[in-house]
N, C-alpha and C positions, 0 to 999 in steps of 0.2 A: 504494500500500500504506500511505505514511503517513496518510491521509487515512480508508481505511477505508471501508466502503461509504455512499456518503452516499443512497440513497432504500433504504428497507426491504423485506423482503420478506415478501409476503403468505402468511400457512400457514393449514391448516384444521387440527381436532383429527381426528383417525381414532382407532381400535382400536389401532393399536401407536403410536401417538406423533403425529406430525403430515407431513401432507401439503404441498407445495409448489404454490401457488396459479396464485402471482404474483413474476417475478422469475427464471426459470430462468437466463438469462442472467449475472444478477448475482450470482447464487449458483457459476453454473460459473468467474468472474471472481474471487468472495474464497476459491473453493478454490484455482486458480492461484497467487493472493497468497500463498497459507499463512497465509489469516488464521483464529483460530481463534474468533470471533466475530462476528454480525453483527446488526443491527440487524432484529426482525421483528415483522410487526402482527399479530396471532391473530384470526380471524375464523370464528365461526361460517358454512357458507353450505351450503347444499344443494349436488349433485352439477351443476347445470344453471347455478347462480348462478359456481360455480367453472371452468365449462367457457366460459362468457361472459366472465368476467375475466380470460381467460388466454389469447381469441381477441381481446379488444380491446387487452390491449397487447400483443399480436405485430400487430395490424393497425398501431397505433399507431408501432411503430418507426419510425425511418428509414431503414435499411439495407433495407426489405423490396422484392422485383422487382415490377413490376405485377402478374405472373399470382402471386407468392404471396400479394397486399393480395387483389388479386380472389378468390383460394380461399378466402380467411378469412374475406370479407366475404360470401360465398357460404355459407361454413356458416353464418352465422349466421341468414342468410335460411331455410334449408333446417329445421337443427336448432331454429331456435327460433320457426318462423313469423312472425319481421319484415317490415317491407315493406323495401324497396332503401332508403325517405330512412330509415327506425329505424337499418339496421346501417351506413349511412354515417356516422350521427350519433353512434353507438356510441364 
């Protein structure tokens, strides 16, 4: 809590305010804190651009099981027509 959240979290603009990109985790982390502030990067991105940056760092994590890396890396195959080396590399 003293430290505060040290990587940002990624938002889109929407219609009522802003959207959570990137970062759910981190976000559920500095509400636990009771922090009332946190660090975040505003990025324009389309609906497909935001659904890919929010399957690669859930892919990304470390705590993730084999079969949950495999579904993720699998939507992205499916959802975004990559080949298997594009969403490994992701």
């Amino acid at each position: 809590r003293s430290q505060g959240l040290l990587q940002p979290l990624v938002v889109r603009p929407i219609d009522r305010g802003y959207e959570l990109v990137a970062g759910e985790r981190r976000w559920r982390a500095a509400q636990l804190a009771g922090l009332d502030k946190v660090p975040v990067i505003v990025r324009e991105v389309p609906d497909e651009a935001a659904l890919v940056m929010a399957l690669i760092e859930n892919v990304q994590r470390e705590d993730l099981s084999p079969i949950e890396e495999a579904a993720a890396v699998q939507r992205l195959i499916n959802e975004f027509s990559m080949t298997h080396e594009q969403a490994a590399d992701a």
